[in-house]
SELO-430133 format. One line per 5 residues: number of its first residue (from 1); their letters; for each residue x, y, z of N, C-alpha, C. Coordinates in pm, 1 decimal. Each point is the difference from the previous one (the first is absolute). Layout:
NUM = a = X,Y,Z,X,Y,Z,X,Y,Z  ...
This chain:
1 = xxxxx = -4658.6,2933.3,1030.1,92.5,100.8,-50.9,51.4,-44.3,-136.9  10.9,67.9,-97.0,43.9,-9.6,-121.5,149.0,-8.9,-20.5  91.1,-87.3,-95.5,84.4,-5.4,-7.2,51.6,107.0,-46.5  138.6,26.8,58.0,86.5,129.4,-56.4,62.6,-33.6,-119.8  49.8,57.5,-76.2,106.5,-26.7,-114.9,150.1,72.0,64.8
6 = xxxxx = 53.0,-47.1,-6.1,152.6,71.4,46.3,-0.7,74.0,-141.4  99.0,172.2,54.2,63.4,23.9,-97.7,85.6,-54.7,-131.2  37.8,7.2,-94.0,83.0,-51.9,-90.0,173.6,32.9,19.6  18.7,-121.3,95.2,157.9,38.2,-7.3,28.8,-112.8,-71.7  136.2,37.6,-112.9,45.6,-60.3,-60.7,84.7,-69.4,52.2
11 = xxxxx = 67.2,-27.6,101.2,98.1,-43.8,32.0,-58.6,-173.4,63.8  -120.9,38.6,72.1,-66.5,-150.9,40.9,-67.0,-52.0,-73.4  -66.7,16.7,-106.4,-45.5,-101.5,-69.0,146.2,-56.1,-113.6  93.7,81.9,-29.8,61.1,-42.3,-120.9,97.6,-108.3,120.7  49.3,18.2,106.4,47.8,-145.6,65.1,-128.1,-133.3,6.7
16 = xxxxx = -101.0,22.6,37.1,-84.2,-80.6,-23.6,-18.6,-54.2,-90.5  24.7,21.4,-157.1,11.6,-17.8,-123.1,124.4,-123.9,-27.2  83.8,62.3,82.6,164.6,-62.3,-35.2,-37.3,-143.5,103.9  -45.8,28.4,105.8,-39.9,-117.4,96.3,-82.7,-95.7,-79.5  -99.9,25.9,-63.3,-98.6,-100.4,-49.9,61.3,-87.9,-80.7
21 = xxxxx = 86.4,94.5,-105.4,94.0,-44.7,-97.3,81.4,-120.7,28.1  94.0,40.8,123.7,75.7,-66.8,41.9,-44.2,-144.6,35.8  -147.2,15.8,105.8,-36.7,-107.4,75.8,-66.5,-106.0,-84.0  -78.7,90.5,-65.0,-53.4,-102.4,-186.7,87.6,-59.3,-66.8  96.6,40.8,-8.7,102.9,-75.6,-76.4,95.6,-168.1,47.8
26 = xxxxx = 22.1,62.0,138.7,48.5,-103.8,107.9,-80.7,-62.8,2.9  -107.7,51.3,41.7,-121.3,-137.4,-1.6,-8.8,-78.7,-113.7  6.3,46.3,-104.0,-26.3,-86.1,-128.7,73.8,-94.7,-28.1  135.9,71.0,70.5,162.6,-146.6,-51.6,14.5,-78.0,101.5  -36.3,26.0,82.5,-7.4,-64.8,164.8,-79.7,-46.4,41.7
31 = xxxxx = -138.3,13.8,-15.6,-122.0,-97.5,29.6,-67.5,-57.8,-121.9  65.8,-74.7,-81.9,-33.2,-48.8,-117.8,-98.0,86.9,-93.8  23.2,99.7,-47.4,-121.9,129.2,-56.9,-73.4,71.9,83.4  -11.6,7.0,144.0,-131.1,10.4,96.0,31.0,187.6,-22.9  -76.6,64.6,-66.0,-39.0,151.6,33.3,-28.9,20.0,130.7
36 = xxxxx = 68.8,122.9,57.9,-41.4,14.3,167.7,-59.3,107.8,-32.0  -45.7,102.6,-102.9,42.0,133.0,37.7,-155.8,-7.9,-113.5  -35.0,-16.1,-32.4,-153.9,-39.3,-74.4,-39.1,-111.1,-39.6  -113.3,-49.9,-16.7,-97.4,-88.0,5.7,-8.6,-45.7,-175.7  41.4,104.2,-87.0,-34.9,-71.3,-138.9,63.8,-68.1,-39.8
41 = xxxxx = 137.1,-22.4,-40.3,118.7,-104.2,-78.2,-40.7,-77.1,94.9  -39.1,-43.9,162.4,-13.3,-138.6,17.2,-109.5,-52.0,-58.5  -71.2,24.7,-73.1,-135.9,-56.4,-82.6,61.0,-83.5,-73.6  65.8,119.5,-55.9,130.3,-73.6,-143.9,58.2,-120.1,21.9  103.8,24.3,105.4,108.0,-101.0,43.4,-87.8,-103.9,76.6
46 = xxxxx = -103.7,10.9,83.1,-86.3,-168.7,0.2,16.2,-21.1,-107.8  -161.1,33.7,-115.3,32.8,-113.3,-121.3,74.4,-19.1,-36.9  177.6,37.7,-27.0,107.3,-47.1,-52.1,49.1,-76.2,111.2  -18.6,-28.0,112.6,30.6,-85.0,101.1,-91.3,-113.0,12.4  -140.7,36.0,-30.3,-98.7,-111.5,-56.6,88.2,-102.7,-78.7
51 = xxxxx = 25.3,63.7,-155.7,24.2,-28.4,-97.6,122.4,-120.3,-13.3  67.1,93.6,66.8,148.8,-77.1,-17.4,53.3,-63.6,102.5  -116.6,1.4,105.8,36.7,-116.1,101.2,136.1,15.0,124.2  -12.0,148.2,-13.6,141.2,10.6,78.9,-72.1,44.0,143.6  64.4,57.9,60.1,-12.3,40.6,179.7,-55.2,104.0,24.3
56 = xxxxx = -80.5,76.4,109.6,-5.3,131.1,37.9,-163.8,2.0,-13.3  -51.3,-106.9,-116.5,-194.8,71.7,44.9,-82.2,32.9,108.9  55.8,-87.3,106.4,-59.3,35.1,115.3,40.6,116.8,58.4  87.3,57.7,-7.5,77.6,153.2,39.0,-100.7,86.5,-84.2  -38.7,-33.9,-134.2,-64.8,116.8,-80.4,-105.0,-58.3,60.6
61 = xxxxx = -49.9,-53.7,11.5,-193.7,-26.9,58.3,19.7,60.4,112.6  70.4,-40.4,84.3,1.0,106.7,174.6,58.4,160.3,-20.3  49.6,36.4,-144.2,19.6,138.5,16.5,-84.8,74.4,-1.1  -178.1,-6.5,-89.2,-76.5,51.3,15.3,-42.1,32.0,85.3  -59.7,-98.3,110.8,-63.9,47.3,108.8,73.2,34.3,117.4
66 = xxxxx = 98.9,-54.5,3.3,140.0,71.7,62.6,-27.9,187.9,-27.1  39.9,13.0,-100.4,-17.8,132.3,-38.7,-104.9,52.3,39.8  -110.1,-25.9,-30.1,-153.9,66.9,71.8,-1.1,-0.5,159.7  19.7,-75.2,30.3,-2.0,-52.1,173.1,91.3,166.9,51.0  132.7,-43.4,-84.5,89.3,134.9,28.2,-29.6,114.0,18.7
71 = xxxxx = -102.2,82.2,-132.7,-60.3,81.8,-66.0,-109.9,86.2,183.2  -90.2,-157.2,-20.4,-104.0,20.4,119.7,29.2,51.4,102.9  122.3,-33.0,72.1,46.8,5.4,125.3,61.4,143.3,2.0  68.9,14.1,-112.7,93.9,147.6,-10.0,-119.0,133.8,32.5  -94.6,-50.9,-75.0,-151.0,72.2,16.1,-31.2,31.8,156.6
76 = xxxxx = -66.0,-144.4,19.7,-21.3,6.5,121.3,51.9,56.6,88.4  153.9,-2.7,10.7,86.5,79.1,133.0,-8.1,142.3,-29.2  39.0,21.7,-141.3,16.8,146.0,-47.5,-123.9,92.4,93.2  -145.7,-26.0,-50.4,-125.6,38.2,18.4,29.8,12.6,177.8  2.6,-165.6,79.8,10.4,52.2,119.5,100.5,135.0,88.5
81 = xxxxx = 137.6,-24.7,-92.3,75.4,105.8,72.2,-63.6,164.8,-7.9  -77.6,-34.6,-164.1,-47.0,130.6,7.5,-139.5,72.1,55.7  -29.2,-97.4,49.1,-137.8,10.2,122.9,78.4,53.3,113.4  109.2,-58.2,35.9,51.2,45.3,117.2,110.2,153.4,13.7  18.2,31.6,-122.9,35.4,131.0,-45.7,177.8,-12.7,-9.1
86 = xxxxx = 22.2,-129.7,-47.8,124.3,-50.6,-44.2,-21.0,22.4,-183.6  186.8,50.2,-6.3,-0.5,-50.0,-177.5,37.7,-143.0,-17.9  -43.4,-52.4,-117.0,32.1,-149.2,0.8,135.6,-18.6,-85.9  25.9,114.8,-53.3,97.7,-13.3,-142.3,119.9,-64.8,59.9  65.8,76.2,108.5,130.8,-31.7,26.6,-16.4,-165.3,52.6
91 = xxxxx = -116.3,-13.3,87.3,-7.5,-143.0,55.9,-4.1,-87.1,-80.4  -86.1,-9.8,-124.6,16.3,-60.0,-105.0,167.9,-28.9,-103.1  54.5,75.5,25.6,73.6,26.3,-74.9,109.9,-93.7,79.9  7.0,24.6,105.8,110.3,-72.2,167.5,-50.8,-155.3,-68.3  -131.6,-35.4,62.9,-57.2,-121.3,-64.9,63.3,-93.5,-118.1
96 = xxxxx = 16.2,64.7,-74.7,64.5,-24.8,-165.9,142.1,-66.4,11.1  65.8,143.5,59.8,146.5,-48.9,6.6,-15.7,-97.9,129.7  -42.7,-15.6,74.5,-1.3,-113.8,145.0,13.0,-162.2,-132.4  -154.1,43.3,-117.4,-46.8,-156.3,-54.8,137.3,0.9,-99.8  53.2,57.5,-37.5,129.2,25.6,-139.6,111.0,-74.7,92.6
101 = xxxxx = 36.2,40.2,94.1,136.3,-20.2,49.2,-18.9,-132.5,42.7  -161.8,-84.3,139.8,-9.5,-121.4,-18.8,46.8,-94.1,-143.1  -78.7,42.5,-133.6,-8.9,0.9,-117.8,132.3,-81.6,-53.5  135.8,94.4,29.0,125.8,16.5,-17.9,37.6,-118.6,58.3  -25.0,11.8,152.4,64.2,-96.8,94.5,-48.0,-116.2,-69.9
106 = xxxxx = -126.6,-75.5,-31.2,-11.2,-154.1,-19.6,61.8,6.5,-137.5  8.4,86.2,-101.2,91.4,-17.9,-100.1,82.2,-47.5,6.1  119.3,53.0,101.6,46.9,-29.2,3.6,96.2,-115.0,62.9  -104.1,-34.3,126.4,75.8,-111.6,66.1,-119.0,-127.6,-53.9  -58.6,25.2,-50.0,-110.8,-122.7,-57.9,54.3,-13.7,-171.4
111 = xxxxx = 23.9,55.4,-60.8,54.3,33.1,-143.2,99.4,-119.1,-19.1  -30.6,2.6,-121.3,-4.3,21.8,-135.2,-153.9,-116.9,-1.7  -112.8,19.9,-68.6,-137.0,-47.3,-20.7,23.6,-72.7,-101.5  54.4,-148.6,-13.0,-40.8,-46.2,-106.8,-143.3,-47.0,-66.1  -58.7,-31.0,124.5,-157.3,-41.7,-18.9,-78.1,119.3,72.9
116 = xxxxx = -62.1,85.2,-60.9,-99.5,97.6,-9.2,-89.6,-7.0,79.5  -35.3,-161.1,37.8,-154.8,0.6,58.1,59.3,-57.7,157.5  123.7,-25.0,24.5,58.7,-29.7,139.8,-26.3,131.6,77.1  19.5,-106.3,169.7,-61.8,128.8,92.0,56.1,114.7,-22.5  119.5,5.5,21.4,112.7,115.8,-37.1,-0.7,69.4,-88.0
121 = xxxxx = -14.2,-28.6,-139.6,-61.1,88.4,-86.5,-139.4,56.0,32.3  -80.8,-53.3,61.9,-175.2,59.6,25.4,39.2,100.2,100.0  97.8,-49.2,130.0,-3.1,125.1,89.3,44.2,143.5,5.5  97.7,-59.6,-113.8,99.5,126.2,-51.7,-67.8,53.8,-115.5  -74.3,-44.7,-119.4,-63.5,43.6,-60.4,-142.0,58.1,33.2
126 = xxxxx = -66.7,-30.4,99.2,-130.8,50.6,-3.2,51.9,131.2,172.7  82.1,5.6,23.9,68.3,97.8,95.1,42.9,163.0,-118.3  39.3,-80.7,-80.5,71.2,163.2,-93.7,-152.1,9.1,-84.3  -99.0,-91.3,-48.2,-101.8,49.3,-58.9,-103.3,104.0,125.5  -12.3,-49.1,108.5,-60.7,92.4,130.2,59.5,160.9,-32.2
131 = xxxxx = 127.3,-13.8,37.0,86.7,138.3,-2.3,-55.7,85.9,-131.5  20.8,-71.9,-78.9,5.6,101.0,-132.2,-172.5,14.0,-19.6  -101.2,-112.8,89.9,-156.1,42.7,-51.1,-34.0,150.9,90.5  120.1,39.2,117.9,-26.4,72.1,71.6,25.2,117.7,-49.2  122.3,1.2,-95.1,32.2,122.1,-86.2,-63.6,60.5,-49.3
136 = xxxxx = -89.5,-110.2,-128.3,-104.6,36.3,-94.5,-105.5,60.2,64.2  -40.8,-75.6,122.5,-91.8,91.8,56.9,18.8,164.3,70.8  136.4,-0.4,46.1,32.0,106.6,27.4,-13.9,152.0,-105.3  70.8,-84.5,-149.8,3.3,67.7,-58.2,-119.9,59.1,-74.1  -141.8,-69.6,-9.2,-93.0,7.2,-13.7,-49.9,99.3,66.3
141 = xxxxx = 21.1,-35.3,100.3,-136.8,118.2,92.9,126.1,149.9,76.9  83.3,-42.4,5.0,108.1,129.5,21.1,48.8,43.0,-36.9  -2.2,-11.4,-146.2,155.4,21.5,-122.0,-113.5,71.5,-74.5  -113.2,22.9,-54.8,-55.0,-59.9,-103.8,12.5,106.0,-106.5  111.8,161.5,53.9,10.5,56.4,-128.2,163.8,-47.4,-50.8
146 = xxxxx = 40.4,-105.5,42.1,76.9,-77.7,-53.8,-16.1,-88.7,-113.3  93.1,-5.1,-143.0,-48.8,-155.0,-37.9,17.0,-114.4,37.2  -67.8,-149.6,7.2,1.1,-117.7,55.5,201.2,-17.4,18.7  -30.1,-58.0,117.0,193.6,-60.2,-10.4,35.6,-176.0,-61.3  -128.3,-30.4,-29.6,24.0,-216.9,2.1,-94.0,29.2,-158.9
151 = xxxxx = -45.9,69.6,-15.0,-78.5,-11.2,-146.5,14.9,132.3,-118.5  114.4,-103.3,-78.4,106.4,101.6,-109.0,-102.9,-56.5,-110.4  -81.1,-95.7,-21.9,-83.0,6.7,-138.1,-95.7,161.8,-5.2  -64.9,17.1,129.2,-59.8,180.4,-50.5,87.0,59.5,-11.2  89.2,-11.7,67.8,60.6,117.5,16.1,96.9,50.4,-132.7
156 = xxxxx = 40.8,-144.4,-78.2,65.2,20.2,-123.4,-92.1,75.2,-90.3  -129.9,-85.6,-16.3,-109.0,62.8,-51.6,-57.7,92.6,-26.8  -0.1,117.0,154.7,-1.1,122.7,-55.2,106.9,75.6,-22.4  140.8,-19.7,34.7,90.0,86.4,-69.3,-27.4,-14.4,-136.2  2.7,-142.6,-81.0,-11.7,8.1,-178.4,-94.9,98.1,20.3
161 = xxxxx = -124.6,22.3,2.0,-133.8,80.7,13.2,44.7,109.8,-31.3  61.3,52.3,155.6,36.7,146.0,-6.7,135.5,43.4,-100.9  64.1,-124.5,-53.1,88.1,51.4,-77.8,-76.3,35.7,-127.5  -82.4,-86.1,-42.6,-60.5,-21.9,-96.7,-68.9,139.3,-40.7  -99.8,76.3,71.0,-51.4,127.1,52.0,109.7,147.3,-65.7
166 = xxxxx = 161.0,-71.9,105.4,54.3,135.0,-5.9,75.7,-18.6,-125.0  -33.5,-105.3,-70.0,85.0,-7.4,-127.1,-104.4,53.3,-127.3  -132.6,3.3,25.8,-91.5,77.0,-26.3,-22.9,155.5,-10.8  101.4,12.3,112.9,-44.4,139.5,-1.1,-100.3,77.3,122.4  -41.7,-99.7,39.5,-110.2,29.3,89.3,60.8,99.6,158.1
171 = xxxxx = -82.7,101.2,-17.8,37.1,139.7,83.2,-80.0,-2.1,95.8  -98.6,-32.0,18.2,-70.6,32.9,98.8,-9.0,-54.9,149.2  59.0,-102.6,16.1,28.6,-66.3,79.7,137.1,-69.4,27.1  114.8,84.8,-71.1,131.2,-9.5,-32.9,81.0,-25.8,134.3  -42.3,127.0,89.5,64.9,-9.7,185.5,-36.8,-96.0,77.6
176 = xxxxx = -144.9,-62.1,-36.3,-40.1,-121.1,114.0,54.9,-151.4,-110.0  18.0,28.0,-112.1,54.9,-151.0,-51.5,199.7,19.5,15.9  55.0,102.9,-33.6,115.6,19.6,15.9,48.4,-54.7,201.6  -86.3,53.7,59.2,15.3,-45.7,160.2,-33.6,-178.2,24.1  -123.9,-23.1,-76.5,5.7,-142.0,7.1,95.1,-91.2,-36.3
181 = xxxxx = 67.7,52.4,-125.9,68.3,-52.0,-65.6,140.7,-45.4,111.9  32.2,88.2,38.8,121.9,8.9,129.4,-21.0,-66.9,85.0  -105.4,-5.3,75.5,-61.2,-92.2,83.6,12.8,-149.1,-16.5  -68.6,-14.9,-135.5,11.4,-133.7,-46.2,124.4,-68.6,-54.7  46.4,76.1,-65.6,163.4,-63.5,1.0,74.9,-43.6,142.5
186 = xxxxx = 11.7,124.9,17.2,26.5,-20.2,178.6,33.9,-167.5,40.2  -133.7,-26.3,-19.5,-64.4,-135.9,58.0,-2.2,-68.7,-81.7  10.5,-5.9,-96.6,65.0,-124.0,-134.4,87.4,-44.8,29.8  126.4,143.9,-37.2,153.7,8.9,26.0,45.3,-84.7,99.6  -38.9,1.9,139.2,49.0,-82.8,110.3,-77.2,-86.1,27.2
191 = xxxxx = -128.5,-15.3,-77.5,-17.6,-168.9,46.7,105.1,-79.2,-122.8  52.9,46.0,-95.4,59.4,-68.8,-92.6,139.4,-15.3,11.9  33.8,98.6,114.0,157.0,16.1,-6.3,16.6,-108.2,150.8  -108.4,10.1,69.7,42.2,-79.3,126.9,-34.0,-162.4,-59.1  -84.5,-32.3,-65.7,-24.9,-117.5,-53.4,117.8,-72.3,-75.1
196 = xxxxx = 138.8,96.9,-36.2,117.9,-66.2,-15.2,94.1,-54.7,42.9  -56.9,67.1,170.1,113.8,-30.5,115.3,-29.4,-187.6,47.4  -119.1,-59.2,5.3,10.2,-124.1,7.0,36.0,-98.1,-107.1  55.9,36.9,-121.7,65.6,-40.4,-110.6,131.8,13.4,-8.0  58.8,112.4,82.0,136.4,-60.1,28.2,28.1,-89.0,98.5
201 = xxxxx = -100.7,-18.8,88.4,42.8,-102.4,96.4,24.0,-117.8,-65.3  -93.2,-48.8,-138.3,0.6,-107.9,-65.3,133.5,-6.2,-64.1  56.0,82.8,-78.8,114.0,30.0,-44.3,117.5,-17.9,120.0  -16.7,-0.3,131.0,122.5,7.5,74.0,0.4,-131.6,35.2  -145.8,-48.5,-22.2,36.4,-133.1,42.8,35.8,-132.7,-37.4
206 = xxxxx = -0.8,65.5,-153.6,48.5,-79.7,-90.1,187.0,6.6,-28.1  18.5,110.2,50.0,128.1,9.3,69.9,102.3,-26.1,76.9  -79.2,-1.9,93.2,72.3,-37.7,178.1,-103.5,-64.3,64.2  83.4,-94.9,83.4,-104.7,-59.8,112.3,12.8,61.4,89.2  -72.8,-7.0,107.4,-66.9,78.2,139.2,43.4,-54.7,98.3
211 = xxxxx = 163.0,5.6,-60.5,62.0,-88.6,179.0,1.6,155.5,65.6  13.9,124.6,-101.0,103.6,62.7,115.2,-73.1,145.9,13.2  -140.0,1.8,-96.3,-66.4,115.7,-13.9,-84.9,25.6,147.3  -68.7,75.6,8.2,-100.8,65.5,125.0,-148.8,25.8,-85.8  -94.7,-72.9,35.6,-131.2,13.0,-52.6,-14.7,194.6,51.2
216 = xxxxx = -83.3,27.7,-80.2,-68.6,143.7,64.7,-122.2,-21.5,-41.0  -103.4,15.6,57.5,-149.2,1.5,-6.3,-24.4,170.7,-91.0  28.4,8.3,-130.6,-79.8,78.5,-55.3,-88.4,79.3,19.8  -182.6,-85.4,3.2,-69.6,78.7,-65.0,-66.6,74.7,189.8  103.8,-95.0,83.0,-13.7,100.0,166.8,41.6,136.9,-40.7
221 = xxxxx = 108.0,-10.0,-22.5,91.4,113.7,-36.6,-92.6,105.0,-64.2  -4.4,-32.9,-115.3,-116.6,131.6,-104.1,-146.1,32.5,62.0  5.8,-92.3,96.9,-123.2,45.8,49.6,-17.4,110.0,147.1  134.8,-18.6,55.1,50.8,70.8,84.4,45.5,112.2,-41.7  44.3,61.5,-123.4,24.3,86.2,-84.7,-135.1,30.6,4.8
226 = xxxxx = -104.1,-30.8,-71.5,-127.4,29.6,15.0,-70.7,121.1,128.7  44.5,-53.7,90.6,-14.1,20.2,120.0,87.2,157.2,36.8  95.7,-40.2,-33.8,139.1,127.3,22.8,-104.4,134.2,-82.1  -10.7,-0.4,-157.1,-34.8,100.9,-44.6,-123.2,81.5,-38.2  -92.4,-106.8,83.0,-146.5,34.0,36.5,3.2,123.4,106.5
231 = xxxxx = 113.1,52.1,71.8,36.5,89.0,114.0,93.7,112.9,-42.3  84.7,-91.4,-104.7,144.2,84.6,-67.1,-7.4,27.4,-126.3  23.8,127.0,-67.4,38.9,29.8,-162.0,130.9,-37.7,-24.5  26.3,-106.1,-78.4,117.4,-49.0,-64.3,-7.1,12.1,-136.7  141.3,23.1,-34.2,37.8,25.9,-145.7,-41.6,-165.9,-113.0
236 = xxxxx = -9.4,35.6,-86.2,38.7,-166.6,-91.4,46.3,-104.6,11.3  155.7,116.2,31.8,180.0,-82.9,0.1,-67.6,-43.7,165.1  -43.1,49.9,64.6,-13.0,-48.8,149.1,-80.2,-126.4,5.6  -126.0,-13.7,-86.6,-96.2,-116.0,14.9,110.8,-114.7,-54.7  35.8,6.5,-120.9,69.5,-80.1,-44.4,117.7,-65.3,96.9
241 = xxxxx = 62.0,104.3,37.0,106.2,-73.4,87.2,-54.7,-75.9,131.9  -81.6,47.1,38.1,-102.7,-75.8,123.6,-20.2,-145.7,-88.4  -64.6,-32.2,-73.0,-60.0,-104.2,-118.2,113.6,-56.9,26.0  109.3,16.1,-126.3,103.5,-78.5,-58.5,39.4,-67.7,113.7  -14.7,-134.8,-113.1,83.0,-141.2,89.7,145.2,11.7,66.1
246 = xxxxx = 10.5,-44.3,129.1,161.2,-16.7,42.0,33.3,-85.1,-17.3  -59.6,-128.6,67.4,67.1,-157.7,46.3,-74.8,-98.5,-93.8  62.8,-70.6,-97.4,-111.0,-72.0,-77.9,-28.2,-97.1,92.2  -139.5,26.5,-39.3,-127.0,-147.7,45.0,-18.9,-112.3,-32.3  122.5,-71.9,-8.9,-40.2,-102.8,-87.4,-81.2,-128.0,40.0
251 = xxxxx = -28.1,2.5,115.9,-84.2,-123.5,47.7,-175.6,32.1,5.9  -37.7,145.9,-38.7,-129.7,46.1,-59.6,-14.8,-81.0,-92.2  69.2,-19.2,-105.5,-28.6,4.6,-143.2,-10.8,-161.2,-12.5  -14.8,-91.2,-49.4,-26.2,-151.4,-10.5,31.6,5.0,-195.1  116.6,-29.0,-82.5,31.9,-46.5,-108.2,-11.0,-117.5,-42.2
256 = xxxxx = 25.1,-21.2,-120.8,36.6,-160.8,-30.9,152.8,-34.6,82.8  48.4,66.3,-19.7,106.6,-38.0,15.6,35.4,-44.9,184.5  -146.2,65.7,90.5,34.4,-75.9,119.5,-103.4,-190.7,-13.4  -30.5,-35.4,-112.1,-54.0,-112.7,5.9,87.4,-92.5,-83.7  166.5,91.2,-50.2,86.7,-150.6,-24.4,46.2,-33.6,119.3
């Protein structure tokens, strides 16, 4: 049986967007650079971890095939449920937030990662890279008149394009680049706006210590949102307020300032 494409609702891929954002970002300040949410900047951040001799290469060498292994399996079940005349989307999706919220949990009671390549960083890091390889795949084969939610280099790419076009003048294809255009912001917009929310954690924690705060597992949260409006039409102001941080996290985040 051939894969379906889900309709284009805006409301689930642009949380998916804000999720990737979010979880990419945490990952980066929290597992010494480790990308959970795609496979390319860890190319990067090895050789600068090569280079400069610091922590975390072994996290980027096990994220690759981590990620594929992920990829395979999401396949594999998907295909079987749909032999058996099951959808896989929602199960997949349950899956995600099940690996996000684990994800959360060793964050947080294993946290703060000073060394990258310790067990605790590998379990907690190659746990949120699973989750998010399950996304990509989701979003791949079920999303796909969606744009990508973890990969803003195309997606920046063709907005310049199509701006480029309608700054041209160009008429003929004005309604399908004007619709892309929306689309793709969409999914810029909140992978960029959620990618700020693990930067105030850094900021709070350069603030206050964590005698008296309450960790909240995040990127569970947005992914459970995920979940909510794959069923429900919600407004903007609604995704957002679902999103926005309550309780800062500060034992996610690993600073300099927890290694004076």
């Amino acid at each position: 049986m051939s894969d379906a494409v889900a309709p284009f609702r805006p409301a689930l891929p642009v949380v998916m967007s804000a999720l990737a954002g979010y979880v990419d970002t945490a990952g980066f300040l929290a597992l010494q650079g480790l990308f959970t949410a795609h496979v390319t900047g860890n190319f990067v951040t090895l050789g600068a971890t090569l280079v400069l001799g610091t922590t975390g290469a072994i996290s980027k060498l096990m994220a690759l095939p981590t990620f594929c292994v992920a990829i395979i399996a999401a396949r594999l079940v998907a295909s079987e449920l749909r032999a058996r005349g099951r959808a896989p989307l929602r199960l997949l999706l349950t899956v995600k937030l099940g690996l996000l919220t684990v994800g959360g949990a060793l964050a947080i009671w294993l946290g703060p990662f000073h060394n990258g390549d310790s067990w605790q960083a590998l379990l907690t890091g190659m746990t949120l890279v699973t989750a998010m390889a399950i996304q990509n795949a989701v979003h791949r084969v079920h999303l796909g008149a969606a744009p990508p939610s973890t990969l803003m280099t195309g997606n920046t790419t063709q907005i310049m394009l199509d701006l480029a076009d309608l700054w041209r003048g160009e008429t003929a294809d004005r309604a399908i680049m004007t619709a892309r255009l929306r689309k793709m912001g969409l999914a810029v917009g909140a992978f960029a706006l959620a990618a700020l929310f693990p930067g105030q954690r850094v900021v709070f924690r350069r603030t206050a210590r964590a005698g008296g705060d309450q960790p909240c597992p995040q990127p569970a949260r947005a992914s459970h949102v995920a979940l909510v409006v794959k069923t429900r039409r919600l407004s903007p102001r609604e995704i957002l307020g679902l999103l926005a941080p309550r309780e800062p996290n500060a034992r996610f985040l690993s600073t300099a300032d927890d290694r004076s």
